[in-house]
C-alpha positions in Angstrom: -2.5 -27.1 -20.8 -2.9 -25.7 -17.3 -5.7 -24.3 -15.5 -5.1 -20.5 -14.5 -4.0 -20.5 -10.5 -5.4 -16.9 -9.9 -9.1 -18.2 -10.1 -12.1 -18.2 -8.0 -15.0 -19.4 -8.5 -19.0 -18.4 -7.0 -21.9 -19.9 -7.5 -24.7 -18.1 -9.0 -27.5 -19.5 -10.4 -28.4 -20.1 -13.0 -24.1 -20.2 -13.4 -21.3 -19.7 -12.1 -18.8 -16.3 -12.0 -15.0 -17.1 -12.5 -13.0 -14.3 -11.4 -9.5 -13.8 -12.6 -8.2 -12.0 -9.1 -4.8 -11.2 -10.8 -5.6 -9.6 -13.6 -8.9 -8.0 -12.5 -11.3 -10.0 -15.0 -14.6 -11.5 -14.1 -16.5 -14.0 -16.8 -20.2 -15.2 -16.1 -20.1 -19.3 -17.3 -23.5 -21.3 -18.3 -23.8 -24.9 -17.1 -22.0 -26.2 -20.5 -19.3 -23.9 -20.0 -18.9 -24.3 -16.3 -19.1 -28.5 -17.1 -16.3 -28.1 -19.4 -14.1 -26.3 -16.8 -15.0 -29.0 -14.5 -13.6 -31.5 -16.7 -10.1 -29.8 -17.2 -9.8 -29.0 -14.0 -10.2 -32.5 -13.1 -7.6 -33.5 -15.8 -6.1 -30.4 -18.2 -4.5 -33.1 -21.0 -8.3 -33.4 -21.8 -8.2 -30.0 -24.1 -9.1 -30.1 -27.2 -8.2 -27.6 -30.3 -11.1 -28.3 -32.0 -13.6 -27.9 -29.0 -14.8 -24.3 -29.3 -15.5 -24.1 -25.6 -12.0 -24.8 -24.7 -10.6 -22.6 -26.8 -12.6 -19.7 -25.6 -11.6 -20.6 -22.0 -8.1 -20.3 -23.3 -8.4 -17.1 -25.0 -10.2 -15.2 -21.9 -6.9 -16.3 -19.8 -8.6 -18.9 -17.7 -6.8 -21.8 -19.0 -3.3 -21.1 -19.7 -0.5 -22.4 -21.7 2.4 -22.2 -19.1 2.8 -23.4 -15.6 2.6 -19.8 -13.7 4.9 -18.9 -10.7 2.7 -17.7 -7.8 3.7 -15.9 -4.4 5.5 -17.2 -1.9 2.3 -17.2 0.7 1.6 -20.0 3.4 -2.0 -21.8 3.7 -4.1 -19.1 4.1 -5.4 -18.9 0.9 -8.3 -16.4 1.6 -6.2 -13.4 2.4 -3.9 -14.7 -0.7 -7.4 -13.7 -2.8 -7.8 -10.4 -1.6 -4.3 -9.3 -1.4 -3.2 -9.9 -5.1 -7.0 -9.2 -6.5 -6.4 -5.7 -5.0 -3.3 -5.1 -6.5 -1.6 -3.2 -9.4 -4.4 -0.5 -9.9 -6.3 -1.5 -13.6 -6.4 2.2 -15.4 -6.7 2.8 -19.1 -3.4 5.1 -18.5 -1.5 6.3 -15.8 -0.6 9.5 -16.1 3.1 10.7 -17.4 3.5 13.9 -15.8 1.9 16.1 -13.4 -0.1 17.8 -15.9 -2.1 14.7 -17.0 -2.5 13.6 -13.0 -4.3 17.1 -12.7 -6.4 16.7 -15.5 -7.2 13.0 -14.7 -8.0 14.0 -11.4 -10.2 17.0 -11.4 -12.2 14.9 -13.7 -12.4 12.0 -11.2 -13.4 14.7 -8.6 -15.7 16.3 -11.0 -17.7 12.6 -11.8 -17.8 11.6 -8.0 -18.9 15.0 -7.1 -21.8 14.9 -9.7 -23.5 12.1 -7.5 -25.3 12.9 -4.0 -23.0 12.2 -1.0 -24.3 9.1 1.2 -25.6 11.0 4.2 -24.8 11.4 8.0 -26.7 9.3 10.5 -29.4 10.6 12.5 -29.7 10.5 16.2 -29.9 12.0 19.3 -27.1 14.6 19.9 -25.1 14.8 23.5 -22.6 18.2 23.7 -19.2 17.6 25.2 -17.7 20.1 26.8 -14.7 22.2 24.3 -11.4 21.1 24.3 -9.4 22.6 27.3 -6.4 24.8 26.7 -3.4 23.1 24.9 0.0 23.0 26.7 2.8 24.3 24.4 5.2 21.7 22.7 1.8 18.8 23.6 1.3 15.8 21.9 -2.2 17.3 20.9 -0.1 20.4 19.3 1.3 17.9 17.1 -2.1 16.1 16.2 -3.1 19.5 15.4 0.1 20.7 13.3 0.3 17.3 11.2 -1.3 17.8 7.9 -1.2 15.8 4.4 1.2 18.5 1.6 1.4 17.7 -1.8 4.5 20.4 -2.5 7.9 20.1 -1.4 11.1 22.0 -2.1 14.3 20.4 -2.5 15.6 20.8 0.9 17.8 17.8 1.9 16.5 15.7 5.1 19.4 15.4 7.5 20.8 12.2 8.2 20.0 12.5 11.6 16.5 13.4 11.2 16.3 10.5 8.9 17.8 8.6 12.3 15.1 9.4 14.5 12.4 9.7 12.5 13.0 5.4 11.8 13.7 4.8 15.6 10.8 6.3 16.8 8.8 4.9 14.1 10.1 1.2 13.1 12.5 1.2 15.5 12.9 -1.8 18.5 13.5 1.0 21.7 16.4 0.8 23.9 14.2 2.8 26.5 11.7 0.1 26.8 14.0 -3.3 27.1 12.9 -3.8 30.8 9.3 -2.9 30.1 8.7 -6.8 28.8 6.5 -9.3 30.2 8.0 -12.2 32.1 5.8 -14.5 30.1 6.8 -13.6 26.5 9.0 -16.1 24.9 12.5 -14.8 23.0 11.9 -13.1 20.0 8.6 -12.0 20.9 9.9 -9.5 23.6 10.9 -6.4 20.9 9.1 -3.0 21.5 8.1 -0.1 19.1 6.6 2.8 19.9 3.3 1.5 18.0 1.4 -1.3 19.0 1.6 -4.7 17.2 -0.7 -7.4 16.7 0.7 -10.6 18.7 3.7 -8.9 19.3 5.2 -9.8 15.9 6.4 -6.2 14.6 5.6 -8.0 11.2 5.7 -4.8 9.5 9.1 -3.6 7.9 10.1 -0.7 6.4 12.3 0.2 3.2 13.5 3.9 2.1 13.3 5.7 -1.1 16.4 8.1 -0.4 16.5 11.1 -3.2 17.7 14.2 -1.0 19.1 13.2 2.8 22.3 14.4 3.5 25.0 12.1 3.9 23.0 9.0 1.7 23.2 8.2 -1.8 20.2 7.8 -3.5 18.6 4.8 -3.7 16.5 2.3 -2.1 17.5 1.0 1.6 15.9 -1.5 3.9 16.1 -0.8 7.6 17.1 -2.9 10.1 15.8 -2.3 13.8 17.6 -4.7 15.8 20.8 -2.6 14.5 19.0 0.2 13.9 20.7 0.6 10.5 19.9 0.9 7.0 21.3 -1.7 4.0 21.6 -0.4 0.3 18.8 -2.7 -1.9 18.7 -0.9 -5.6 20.1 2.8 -7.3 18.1 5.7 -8.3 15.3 5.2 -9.9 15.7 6.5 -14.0 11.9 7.4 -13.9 10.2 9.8 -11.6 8.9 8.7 -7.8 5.4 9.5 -9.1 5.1 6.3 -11.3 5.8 3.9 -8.3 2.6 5.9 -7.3 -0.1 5.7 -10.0 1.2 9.2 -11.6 1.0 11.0 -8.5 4.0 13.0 -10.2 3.5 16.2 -7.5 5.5 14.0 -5.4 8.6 13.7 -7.9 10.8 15.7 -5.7 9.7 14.2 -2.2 13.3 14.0 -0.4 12.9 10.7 1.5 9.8 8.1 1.5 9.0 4.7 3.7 7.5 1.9 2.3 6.2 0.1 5.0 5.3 -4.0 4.1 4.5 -6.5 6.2 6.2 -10.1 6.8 2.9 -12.5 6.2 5.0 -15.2 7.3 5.4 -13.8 10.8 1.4 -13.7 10.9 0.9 -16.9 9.9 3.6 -18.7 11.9 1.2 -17.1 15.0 -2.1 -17.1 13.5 -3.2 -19.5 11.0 -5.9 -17.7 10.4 -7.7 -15.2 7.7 -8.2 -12.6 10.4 -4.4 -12.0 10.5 -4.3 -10.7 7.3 -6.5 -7.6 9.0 -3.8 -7.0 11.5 -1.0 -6.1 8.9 -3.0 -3.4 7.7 -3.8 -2.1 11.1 -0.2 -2.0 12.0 0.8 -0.6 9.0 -1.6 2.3 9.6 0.1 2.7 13.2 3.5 3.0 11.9 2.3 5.6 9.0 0.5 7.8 11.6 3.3 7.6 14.4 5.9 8.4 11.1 3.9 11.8 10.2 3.8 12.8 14.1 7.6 12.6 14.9 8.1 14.2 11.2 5.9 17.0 12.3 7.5 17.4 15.1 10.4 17.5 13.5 9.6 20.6 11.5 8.8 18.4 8.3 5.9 18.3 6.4 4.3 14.9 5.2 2.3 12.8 2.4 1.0 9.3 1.9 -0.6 6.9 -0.2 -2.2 3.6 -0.8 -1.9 4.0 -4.7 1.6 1.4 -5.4 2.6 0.2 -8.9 2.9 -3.1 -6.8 4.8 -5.2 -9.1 7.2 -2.7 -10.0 7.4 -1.7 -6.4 8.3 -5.1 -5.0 10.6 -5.3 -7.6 12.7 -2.5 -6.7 12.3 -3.8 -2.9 13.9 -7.1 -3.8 10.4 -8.9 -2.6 9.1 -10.2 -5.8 7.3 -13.8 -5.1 7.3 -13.0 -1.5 5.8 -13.6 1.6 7.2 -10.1 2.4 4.6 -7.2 0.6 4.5 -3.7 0.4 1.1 -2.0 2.3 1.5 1.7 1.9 3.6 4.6 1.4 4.5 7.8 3.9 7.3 10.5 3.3 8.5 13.7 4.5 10.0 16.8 3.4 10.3 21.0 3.9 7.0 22.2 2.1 5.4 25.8 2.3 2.5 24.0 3.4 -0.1 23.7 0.6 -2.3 20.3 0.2 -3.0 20.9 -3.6 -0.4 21.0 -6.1 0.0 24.3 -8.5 -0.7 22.4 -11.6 -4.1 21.1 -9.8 -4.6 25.3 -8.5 -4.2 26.5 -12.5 -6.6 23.9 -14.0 -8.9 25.0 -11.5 -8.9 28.5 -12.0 -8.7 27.8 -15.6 -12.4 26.0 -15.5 -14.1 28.5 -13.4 -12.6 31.2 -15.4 -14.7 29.6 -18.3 -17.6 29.1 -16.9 
């Protein structure tokens, strides 16, 4: 018998809470239940059939019958918590086609929107003066033309596109090679265009290629030192919207970026739960500096948090790694519009009704 390695446990008098971070269960233990876990913690040969207890910690998954694999991860066991207890979404059902992700949606909407908004603050109000006229071809013409679609045709990204739109995002820039601090040590010296905590770049990117010219589909990791790509897995078999919690208005999305981030750089630096913050803040840099050269580009873009994680790191050849994916971000030719058709019909549908 082995004790479950995804627990946690918090003190809460008059008991204790075990929380099952993995698969998103909690369980509330009295002091003879909380005893008993002591004791097979302490030594797991002590469980006994016959001891109802035991056999109820069994049965709720936190004593298990196999020795469990866990992720490749260093010491900091904190951010270990968090990161896999906020994985692989728990639903009842994801949805199977774009129909059902409408429905389950608007519903969603529909509860949330049925409860009062938490409000603004309140204070004292100082005016700033209006923005000033915007130059032609800016950087703030971009802010303002970037915007998140959820329709796309199926216009192929060109290959070269694809090029730039990695080198100005993940890439390590030629342009910048003397721009390095004599003090950095080797290794430490690469530049991107976003900023990185500690200098590490620890975030990577992979491709989900369905329509760039001059690529086969698949899924490709890219390399910045060579500024290349490598071939990792075919085609998916199932649609791109099941990677993404039946988001299936994105099915025909021509490229996307995964963008993960190397834990193992962090902690090599920082040995410390903080870094695990720092991943996510780069990753946000890469997905925002991604959407600004694709809108300036011509392309339209989309994101999300909402990963089938396991099935993701699968496909990405990172399962049991210290290398995790953080978010998602791709690009296309859209006419523009932020809610799907499907989502448009159901709508009109209801207030038709009403």
């Amino acid at each position: 018998m082995q004790i479950n390695p995804y627990l946690f446990i918090l003190p809460r008098t008059p008991g204790q809470i075990v929380w099952d971070y993995k698969n998103h269960k909690q369980f509330e233990l009295n002091l003879e239940y909380s005893t008993r876990l002591a004791q097979l913690i302490n030594n797991p040969k002590l469980y006994d059939d016959s001891n109802r207890v035991d056999t109820q910690l069994l049965n709720s998954g936190i004593l298990t019958h196999s020795i469990q694999d866990t992720i490749e991860w260093g010491w900091d066991e904190l951010s270990k918590i968090f990161h896999i207890g906020t994985k692989n979404i728990p639903c009842e059902h994801v949805p199977q086609n774009i129909h059902e992700w409408s429905k389950h949606y608007l519903d969603h909407c529909t509860e949330v929107l049925a409860a009062p908004a938490p409000g603004t603050r309140l204070t004292e109000l100082i005016a700033l003066p209006k923005p000033s006229c915007l130059p032609q071809g800016s950087l703030a013409n971009v802010l303002i033309g970037r915007k998140t679609c959820r329709t796309f045709t199926d216009a192929a990204v060109s290959l070269e596109d694809l090029g730039t739109l990695l080198y100005l995002s993940l890439g390590y820039l030629h342009e910048r090679e003397n721009d390095v601090d004599d003090c950095l040590v080797e290794g430490l010296d690469a530049r991107r265009s976003s900023p990185s905590g500690g200098g590490l770049n620890a975030c990577e990117g992979f491709l989900h290629v369905q329509n760039v010219s001059g690529l086969e589909p698949g899924f490709y990791a890219y390399h910045p030192v060579d500024h290349a790509l490598s071939f990792v897995n075919p085609a998916l078999d199932s649609p791109l919207g099941q990677l993404l919690c039946g988001q299936h208005f994105i099915n025909n999305l021509p490229v996307g970026l995964f963008i993960t981030s190397r834990f193992d750089k962090l902690w090599w630096k920082y040995e410390h739960s903080r870094a695990y913050r720092m991943a996510f803040v780069e990753a946000g840099h890469i997905s925002q500096t991604f959407q600004l050269v694709a809108t300036a580009l011509g392309l339209n873009t989309w994101l999300t948090g909402a990963l089938a994680d396991d099935q993701v790191e699968a496909l990405l050849g990172l399962e049991d790694s210290a290398e995790q994916p953080l978010f998602f971000v791709g690009c296309g030719k859209s006419d523009g519009q932020v809610m799907c058709e499907e989502l448009k019909a159901l709508l009109s549908s209801q207030e038709l009704a009403q």
